[in-house]
C-alpha positions in Angstrom: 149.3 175.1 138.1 146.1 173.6 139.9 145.2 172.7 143.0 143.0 169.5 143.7 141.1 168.7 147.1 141.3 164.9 147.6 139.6 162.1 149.6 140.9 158.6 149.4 138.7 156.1 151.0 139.5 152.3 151.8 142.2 150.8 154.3 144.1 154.1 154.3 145.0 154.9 158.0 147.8 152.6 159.8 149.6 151.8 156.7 151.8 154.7 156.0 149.8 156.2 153.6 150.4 159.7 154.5 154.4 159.3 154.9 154.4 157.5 151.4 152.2 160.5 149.9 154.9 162.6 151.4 157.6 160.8 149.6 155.7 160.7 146.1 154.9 164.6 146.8 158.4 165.0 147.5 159.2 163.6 144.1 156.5 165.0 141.8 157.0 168.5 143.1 154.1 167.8 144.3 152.8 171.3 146.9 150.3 170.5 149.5 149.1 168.4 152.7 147.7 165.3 153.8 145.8 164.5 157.0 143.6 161.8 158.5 140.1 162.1 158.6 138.2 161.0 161.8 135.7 158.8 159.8 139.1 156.8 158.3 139.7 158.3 154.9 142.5 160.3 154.2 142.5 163.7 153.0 144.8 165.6 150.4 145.1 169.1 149.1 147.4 169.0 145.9 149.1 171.6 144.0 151.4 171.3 140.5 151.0 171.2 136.9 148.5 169.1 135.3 151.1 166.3 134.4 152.2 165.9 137.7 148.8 165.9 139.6 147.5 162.9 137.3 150.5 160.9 138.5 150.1 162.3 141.6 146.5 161.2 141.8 147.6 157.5 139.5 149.4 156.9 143.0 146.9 157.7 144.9 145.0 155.1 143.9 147.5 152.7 144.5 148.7 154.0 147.7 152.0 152.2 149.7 151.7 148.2 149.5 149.5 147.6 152.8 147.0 150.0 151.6 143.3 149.2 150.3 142.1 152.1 148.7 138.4 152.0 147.7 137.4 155.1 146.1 139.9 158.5 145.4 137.3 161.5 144.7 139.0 164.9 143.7 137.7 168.1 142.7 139.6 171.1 141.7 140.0 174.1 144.1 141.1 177.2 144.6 145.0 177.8 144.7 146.4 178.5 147.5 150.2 178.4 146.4 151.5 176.1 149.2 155.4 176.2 149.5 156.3 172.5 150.1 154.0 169.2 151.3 153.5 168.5 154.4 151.4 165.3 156.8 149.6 167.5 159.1 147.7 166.6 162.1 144.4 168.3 162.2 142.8 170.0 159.0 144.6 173.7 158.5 
């Protein structure tokens, strides 16, 4: 198990990226949250085995169709053993 803190820049607000990172969460068995950033990127803390957090992050470079993602940084992080994925509001 590892945990990854994630920023995807680009067109990443208004298009349903965060319910669509829900949905691939949701079907990875991915752990985690996902939030907006005030400055337009979108941030993601990411929990699961290593086979399933390179997909994870594979589809976050794609993002859902309307997205434009620019740039996906990620950096491993401490775990924090989250019990399901959520698209929060504000940063925890």
């Amino acid at each position: 198990m590892k945990h990854l803190n994630i920023t995807v820049k680009g067109k990443v607000q208004g298009v349903f990226y965060r319910k669509s990172t829900k949905a691939v969460a949701d079907q990875l068995g991915v752990r985690g949250f996902v939030l907006n950033e005030p400055n337009g990127d979108v941030y993601i803390e990411a929990e699961a085995d290593d086979a399933f957090l390179d997909m994870f992050l594979e589809w976050c470079n794609e993002g859902p169709q309307d997205a434009e993602v620019n740039a996906v940084e990620s950096h491993e992080g401490e775990l924090k053993n989250y019990r399901n994925f959520e698209v929060v509001k504000r940063r925890l």
